[in-house]
Backbone as JSON, one array per atom type, in Angstrom:
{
  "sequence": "XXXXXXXXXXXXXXXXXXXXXXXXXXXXXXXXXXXXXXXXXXXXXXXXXXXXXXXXXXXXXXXXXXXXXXXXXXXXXXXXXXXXXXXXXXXXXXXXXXXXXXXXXXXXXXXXXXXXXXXXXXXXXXXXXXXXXXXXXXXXXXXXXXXXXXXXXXXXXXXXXXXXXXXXXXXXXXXXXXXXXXXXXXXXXXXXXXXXXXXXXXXXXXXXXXXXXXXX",
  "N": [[-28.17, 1.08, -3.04], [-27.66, 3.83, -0.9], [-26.1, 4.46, 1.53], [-23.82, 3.86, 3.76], [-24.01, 2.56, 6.63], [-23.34, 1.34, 9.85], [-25.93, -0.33, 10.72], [-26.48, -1.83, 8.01], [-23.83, -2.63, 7.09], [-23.69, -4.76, 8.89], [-25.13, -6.71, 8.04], [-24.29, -8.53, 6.74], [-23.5, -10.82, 8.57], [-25.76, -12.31, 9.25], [-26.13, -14.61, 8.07], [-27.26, -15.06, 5.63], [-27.78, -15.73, 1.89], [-28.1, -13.28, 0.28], [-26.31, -12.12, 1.33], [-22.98, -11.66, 0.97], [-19.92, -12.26, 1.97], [-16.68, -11.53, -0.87], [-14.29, -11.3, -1.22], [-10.97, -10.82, -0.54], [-8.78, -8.95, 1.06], [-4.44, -9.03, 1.85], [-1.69, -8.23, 3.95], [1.3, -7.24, 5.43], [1.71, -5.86, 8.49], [3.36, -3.32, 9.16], [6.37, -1.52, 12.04], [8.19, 0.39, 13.4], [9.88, -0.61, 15.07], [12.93, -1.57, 16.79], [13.53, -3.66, 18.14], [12.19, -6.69, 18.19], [8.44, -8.24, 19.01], [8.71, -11.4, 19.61], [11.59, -11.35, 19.64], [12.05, -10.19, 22.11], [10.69, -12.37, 23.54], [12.38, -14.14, 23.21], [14.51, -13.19, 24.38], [13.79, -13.27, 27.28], [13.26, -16.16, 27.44], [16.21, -17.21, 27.55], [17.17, -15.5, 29.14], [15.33, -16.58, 31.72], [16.48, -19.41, 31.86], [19.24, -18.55, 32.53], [21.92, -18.54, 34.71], [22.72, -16.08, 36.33], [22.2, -14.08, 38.72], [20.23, -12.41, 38.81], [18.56, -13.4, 36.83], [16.09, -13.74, 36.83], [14.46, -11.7, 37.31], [15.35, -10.13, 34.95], [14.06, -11.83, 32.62], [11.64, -11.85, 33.33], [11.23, -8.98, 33.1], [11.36, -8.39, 30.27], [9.54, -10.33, 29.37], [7.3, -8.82, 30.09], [7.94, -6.04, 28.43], [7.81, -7.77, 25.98], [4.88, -7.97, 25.97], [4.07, -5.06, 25.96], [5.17, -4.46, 23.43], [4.1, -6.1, 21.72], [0.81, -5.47, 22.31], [1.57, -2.25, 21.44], [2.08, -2.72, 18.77], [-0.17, -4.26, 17.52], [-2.15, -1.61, 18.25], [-1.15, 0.12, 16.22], [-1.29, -1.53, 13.9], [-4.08, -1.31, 13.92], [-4.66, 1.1, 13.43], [-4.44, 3.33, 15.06], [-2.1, 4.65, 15.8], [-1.36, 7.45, 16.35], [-3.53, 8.17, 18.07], [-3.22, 6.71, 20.55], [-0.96, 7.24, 21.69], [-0.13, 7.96, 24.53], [-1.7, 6.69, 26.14], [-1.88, 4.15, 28.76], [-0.9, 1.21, 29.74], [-2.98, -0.18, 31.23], [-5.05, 1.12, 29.9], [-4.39, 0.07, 27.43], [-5.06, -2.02, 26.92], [-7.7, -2.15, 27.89], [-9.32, -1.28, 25.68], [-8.86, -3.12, 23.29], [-10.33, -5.06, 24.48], [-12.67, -3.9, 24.11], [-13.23, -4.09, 21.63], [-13.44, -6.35, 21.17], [-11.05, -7.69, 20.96], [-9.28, -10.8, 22.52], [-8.22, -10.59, 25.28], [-6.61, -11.5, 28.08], [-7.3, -11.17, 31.25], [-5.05, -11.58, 32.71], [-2.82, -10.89, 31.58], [-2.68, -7.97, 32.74], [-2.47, -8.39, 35.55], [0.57, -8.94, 35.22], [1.48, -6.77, 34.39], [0.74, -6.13, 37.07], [2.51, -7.28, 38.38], [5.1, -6.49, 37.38], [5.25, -3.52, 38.17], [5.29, -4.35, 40.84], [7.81, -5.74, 40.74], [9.95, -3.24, 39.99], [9.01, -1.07, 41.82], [8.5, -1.56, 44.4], [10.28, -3.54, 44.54], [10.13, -6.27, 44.49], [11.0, -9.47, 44.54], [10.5, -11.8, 41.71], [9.3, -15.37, 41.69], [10.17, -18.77, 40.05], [8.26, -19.47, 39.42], [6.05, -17.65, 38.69], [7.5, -16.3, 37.23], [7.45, -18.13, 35.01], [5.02, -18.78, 33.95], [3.65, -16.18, 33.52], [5.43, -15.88, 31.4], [4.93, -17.84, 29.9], [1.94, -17.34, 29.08], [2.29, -14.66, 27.88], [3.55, -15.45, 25.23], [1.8, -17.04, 24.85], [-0.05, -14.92, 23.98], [0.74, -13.7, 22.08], [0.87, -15.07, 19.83], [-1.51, -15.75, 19.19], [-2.67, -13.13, 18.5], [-0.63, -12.18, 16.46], [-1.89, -13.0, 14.31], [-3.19, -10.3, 13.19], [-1.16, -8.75, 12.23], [0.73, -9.93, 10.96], [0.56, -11.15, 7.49], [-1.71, -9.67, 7.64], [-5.68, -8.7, 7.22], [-6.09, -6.96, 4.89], [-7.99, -5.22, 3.11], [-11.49, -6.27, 1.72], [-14.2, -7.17, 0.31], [-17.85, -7.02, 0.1], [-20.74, -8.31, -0.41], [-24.03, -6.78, -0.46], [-27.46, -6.51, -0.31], [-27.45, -6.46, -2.76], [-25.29, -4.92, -3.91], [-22.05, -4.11, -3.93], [-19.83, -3.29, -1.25], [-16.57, -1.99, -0.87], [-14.21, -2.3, 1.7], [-11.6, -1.29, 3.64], [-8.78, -1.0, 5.58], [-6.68, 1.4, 6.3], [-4.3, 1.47, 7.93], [-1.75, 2.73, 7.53], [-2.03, 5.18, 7.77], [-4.24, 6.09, 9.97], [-6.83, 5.36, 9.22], [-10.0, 4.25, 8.31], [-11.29, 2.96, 4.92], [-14.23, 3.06, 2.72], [-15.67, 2.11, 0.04], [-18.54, 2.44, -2.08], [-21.49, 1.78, -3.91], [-24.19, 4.12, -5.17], [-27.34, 4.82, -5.76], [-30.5, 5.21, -7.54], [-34.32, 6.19, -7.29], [-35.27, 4.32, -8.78], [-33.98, 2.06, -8.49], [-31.26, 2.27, -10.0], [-27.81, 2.01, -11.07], [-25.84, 5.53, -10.24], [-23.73, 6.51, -9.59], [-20.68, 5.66, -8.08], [-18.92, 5.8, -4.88], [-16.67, 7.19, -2.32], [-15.7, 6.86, 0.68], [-14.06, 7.95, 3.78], [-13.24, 7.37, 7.21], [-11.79, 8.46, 9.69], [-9.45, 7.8, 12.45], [-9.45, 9.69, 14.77], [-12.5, 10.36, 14.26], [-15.52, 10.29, 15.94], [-17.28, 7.43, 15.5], [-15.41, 5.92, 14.62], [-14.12, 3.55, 16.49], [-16.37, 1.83, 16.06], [-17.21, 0.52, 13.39], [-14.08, 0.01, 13.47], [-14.69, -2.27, 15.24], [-16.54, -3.72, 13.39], [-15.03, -4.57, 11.36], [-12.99, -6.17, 12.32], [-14.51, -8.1, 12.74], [-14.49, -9.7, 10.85], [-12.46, -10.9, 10.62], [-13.38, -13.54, 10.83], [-14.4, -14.58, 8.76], [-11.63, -15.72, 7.34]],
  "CA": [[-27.56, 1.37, -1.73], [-27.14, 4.87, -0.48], [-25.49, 5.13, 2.52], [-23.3, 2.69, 4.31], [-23.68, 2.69, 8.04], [-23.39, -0.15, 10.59], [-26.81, -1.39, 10.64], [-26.47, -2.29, 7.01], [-22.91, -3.52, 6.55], [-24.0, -6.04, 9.76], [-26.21, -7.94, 7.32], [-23.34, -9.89, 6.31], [-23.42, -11.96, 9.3], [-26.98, -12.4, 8.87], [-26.46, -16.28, 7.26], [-28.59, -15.12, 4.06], [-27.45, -16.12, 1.22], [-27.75, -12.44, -0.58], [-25.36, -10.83, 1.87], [-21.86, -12.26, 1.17], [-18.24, -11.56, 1.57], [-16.91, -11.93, -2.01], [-12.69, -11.55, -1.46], [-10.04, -10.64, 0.83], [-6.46, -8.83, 0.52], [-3.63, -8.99, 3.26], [-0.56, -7.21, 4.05], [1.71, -7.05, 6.83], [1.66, -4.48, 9.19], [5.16, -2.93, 10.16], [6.63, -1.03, 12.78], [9.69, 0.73, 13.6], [10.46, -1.32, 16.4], [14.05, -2.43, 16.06], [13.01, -4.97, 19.12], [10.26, -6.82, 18.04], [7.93, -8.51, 20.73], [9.31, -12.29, 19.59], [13.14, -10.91, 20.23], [11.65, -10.02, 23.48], [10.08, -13.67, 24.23], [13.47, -15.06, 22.74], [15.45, -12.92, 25.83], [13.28, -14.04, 28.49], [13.45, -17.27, 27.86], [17.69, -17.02, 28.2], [17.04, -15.05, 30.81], [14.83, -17.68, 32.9], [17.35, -20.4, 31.82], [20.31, -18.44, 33.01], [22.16, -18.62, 35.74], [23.15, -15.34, 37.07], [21.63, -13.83, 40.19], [18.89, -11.79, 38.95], [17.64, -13.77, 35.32], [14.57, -13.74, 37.03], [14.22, -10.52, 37.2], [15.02, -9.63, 34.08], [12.85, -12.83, 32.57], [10.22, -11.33, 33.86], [11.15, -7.42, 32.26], [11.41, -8.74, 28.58], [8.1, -10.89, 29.45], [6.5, -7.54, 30.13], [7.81, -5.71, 27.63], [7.12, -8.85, 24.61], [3.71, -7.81, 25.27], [3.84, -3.68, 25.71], [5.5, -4.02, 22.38], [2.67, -6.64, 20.8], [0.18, -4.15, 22.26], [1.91, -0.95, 20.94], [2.06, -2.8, 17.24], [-1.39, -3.89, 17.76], [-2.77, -0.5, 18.13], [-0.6, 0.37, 14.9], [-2.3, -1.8, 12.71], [-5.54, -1.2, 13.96], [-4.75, 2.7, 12.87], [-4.43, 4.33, 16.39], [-0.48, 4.66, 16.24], [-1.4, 8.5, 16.77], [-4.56, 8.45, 19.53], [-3.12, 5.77, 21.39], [0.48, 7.66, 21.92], [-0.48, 8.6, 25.9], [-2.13, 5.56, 26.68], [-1.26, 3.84, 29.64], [-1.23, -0.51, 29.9], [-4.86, -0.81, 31.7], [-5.88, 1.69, 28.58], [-5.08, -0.64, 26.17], [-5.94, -3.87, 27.5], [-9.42, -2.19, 28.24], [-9.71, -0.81, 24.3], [-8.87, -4.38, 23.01], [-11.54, -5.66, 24.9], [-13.78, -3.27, 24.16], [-13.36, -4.15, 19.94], [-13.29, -8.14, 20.66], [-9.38, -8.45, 20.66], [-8.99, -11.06, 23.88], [-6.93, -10.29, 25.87], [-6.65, -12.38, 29.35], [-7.1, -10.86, 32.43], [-3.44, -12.18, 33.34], [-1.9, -9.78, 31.47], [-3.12, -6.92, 34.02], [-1.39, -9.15, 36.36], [1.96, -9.64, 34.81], [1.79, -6.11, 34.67], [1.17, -5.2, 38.25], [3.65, -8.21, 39.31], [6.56, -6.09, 37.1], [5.38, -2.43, 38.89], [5.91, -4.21, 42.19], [9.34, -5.59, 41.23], [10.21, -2.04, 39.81], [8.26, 0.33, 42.56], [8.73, -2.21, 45.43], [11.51, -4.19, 44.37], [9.9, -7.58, 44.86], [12.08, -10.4, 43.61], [9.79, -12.83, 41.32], [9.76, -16.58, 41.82], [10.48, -19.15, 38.94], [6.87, -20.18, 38.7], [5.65, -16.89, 38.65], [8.14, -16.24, 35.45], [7.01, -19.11, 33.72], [3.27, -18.46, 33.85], [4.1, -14.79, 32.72], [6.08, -15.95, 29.66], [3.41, -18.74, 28.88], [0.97, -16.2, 28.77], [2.94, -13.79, 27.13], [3.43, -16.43, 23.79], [0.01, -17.37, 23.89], [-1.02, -14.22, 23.52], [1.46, -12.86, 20.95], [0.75, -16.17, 18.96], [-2.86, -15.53, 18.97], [-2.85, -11.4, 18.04], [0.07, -11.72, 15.51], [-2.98, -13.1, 12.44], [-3.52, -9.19, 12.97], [0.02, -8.32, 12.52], [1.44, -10.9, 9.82], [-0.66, -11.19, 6.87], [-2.79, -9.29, 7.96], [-6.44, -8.42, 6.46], [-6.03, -5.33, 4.11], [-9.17, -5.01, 2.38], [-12.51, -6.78, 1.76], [-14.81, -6.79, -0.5], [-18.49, -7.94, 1.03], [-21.68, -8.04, -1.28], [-25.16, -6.94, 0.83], [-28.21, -5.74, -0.77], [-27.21, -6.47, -4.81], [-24.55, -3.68, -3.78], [-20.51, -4.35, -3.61], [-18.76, -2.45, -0.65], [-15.36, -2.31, -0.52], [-13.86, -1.78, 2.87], [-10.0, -0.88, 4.14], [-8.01, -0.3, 6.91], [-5.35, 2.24, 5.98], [-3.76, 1.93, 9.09], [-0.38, 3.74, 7.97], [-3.13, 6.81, 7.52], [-5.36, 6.29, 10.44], [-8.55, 5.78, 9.11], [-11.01, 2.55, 7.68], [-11.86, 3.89, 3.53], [-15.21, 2.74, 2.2], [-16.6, 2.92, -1.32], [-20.01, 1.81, -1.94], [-22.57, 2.29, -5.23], [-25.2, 4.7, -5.55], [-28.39, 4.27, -7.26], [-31.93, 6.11, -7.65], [-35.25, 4.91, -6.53], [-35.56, 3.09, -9.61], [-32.41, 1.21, -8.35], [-30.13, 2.54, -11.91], [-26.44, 2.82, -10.74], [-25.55, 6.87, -10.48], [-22.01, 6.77, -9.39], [-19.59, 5.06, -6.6], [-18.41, 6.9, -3.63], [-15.58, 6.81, -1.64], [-15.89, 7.86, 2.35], [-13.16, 7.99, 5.01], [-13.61, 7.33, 8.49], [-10.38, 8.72, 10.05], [-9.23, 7.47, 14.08], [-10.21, 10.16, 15.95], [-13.61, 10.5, 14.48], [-16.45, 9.3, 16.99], [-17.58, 6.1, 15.38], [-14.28, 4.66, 14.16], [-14.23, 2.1, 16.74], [-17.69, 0.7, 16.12], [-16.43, 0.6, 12.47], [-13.24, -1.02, 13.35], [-15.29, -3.1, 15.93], [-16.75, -4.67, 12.69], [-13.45, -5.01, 10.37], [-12.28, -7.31, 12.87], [-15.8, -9.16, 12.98], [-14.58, -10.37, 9.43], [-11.14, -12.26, 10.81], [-14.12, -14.86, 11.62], [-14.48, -15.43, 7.31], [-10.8, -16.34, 7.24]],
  "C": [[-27.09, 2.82, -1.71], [-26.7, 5.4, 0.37], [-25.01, 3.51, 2.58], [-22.65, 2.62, 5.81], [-23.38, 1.11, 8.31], [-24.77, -1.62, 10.45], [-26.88, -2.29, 9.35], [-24.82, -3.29, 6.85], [-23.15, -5.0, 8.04], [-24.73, -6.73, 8.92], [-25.55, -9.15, 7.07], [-23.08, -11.01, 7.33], [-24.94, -12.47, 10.14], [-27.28, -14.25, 8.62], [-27.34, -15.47, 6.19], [-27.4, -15.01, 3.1], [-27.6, -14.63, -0.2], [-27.02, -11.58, -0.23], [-23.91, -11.67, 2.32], [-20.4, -11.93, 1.06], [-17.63, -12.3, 0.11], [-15.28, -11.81, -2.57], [-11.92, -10.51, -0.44], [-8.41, -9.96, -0.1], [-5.93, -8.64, 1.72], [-2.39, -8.15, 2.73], [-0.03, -7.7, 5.28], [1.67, -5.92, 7.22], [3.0, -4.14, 9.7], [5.29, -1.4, 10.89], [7.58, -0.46, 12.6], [10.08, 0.43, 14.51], [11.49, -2.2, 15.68], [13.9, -3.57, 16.56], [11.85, -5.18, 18.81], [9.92, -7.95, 19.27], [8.46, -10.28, 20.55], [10.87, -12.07, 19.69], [12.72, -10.72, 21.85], [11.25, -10.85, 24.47], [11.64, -13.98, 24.18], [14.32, -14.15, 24.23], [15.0, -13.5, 26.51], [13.37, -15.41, 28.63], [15.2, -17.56, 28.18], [17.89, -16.68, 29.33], [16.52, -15.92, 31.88], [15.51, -18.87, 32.85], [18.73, -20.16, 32.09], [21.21, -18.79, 34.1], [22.71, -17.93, 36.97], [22.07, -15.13, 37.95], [20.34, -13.21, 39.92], [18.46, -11.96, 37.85], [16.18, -13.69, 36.06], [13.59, -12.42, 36.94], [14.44, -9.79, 36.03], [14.64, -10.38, 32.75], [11.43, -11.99, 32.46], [10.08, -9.59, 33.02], [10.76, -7.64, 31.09], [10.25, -9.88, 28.45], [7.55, -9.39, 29.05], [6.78, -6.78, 28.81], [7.94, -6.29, 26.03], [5.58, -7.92, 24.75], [3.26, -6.24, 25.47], [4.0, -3.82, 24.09], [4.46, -4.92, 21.08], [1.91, -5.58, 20.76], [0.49, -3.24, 21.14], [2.0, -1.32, 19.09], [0.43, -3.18, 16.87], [-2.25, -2.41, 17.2], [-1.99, 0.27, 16.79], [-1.26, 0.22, 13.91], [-3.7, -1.62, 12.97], [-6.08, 0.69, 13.76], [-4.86, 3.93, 14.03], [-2.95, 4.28, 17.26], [-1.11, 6.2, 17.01], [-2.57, 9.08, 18.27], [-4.08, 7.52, 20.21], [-1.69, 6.27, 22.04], [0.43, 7.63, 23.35], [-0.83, 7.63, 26.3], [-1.72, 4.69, 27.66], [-1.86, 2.12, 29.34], [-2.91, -0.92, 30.03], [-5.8, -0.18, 30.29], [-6.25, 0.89, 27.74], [-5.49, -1.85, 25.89], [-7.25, -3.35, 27.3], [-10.06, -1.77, 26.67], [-9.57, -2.39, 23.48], [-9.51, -5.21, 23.39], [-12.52, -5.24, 24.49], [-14.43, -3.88, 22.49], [-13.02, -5.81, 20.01], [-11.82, -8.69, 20.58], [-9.49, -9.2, 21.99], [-7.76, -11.05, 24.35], [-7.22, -10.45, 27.77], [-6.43, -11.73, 30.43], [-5.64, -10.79, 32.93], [-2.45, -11.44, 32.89], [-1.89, -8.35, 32.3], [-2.45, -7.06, 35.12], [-0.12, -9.16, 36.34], [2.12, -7.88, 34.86], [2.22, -5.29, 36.18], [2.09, -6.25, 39.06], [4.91, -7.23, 38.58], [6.2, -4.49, 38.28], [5.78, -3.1, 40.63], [7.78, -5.11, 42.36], [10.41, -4.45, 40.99], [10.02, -1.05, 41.21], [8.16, -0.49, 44.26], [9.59, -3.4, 45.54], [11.28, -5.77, 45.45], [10.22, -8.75, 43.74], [10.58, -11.93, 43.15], [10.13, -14.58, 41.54], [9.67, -17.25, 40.59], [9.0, -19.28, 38.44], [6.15, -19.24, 38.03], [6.32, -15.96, 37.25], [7.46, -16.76, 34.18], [5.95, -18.55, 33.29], [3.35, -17.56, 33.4], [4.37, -14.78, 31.73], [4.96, -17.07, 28.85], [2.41, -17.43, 28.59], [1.19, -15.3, 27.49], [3.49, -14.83, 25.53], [2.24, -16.53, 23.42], [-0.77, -16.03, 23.48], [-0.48, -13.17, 22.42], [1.31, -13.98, 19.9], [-0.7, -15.76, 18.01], [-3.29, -14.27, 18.18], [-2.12, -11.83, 16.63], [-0.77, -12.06, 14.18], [-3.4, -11.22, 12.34], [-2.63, -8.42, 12.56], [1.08, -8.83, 10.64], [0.7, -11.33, 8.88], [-1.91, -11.14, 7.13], [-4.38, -8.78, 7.03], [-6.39, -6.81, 5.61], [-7.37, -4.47, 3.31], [-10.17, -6.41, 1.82], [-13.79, -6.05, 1.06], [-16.02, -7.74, 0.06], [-19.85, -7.26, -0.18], [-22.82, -8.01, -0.56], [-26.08, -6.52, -0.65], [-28.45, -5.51, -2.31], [-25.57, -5.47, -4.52], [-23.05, -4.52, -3.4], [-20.01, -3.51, -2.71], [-17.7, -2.79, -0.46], [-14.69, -1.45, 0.72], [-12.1, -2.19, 3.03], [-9.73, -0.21, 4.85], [-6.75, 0.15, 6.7], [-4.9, 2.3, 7.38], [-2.62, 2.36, 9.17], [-1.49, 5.32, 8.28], [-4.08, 7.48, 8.65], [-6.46, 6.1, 10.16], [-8.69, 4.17, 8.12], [-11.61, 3.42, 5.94], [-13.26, 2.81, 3.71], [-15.86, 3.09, 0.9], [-17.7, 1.84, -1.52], [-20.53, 2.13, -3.14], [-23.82, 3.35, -4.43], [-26.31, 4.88, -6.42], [-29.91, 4.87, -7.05], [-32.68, 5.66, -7.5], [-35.63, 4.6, -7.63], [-34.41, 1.92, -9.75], [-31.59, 1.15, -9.74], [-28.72, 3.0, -10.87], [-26.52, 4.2, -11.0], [-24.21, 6.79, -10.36], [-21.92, 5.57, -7.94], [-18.94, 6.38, -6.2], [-17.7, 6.04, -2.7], [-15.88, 7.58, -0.15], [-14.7, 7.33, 2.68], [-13.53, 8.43, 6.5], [-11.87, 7.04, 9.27], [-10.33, 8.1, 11.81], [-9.73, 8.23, 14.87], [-11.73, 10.43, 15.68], [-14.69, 9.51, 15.74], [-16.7, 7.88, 16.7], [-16.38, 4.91, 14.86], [-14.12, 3.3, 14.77], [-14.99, 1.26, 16.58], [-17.69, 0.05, 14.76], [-15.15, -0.58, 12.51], [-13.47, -2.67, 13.95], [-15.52, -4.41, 14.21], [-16.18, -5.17, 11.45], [-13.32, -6.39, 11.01], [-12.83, -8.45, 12.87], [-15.32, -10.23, 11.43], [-13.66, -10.94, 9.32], [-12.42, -13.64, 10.45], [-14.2, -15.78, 9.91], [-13.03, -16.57, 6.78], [-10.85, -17.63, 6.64]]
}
C-alpha cells in the first residue's frame, strides 16, 4: 500500500472478508462550556413546569440553546472548533447533514420559532414548547455517542496493509499512518500524514471516520 486516499480506505465497507476493521479506541470529547447542553434541557424542563408568567418563554430559550450548545460541542469533536467559529445555525445544521450527522428538519424550526419570539416577540404556546424540548433530547441523546466515549482511533486492515486512523480533534486535523512497500510488496517504512480542518478534503475524510460509528 502506497498511498491512502478515499477510494481505497472505502474498501472496508466492501463486505470482503480481506478488508476489516481490526480495533477501536474512545475518549471523551470536552469543552469549556461551564453550561453543558443537558443543564440546558434540565432548565427548560423547570421552566415549562413553572408557574410564573413567562416559563414559556424562557422553556423555549434553554430548548434553543440545549441544542446551539450540542451543535457548538459537536463541531468540537469533529475538529472544526476553529473553522466553524462564524458559523451561523442554518450553517451548521446544513454541514451535519452534509457528513451524515441527522439532524431533523425541526430543529431549523425551533430555531426560527425562538427568532420570532426574540425579533417579533411572539409568545410560544405549551404545545409548541413541548415538541421543541422533545426534539431537543432526542437529538442530544442521539449525537452525544459522538461526544461521550467517543471514537478516538481505529485501526482498519484493507489490502494485507494496517491503517491507523485518528481524529485529533483538540488539533484540528484526522492523522493517518499507513505501510509502504515496493513492487515486490517488501515493507520499506510506515508513514504518518495529517489532514488538518481547513484543508480541502477534510470533510470527505471526516465524512468517512464517522462511516465507522456503524462497526460499533
Amino acid at each position: 500500500m502506497n498511498e491512502c486516499n478515499l477510494e481505497r480506505l472505502n474498501l472496508i465497507f466492501n463486505n470482503d472478508e480481506k478488508h476489516f476493521v481490526e480495533g477501536f479506541g474512545f475518549n471523551d470529547v470536552e469543552t469549556d462550556f461551564d453550561i453543558s447542553p443537558k443543564d440546558f434541557i434540565k432548565f427548560a424542563n423547570h421552566d415549562l413546569t413553572a408557574q410564573y408568567d413567562h416559563h414559556l418563554v424562557n422553556s423555549l430559550s434553554n430548548t434553543k440553546r440545549a441544542i446551539d450548545s450540542q451543535l457548538d460541542s459537536l463541531l468540537i469533536g469533529f475538529g472544526l472548533s476553529e473553522r466553524a467559529k462564524k458559523w451561523n445555525f442554518p450553517t451548521k445544521i446544513d454541514f451535519l447533514n452534509s457528513i451524515g450527522i441527522i439532524s431533523p428538519k425541526i430543529l431549523t424550526k425551533i430555531n426560527k420559532k425562538r427568532n420570532l419570539l426574540e425579533h417579533e416577540y411572539k409568545n410560544p404556546n405549551k404545545e409548541e414548547v413541548e415538541d421543541a424540548l422533545d426534539v431537543a433530547e432526542l437529538f442530544i441523546a442521539y449525537t452525544d455517542k459522538y461526544l461521550i466515549h467517543a471514537l478516538d482511533d481505529c485501526n482498519l486492515w484493507i489490502e494485507g496493509g494496517r491503517i491507523s486512523i485518528a481524529l485529533k480533534w483538540e488539533n484540528c486535523k484526522i492523522k493517518f499512518t499507513y505501510p509502504i512497500y515496493d513492487d515486490n510488496d517488501h515493507f520499506i517504512k510506515e508513514v504518518t500524514e495529517e489532514l488538518t480542518a481547513d484543508q480541502k478534503d477534510y470533510d470527505e475524510y471526516l465524512k468517512f471516520y464517522l462511516k465507522l460509528y456503524n462497526y460499533l
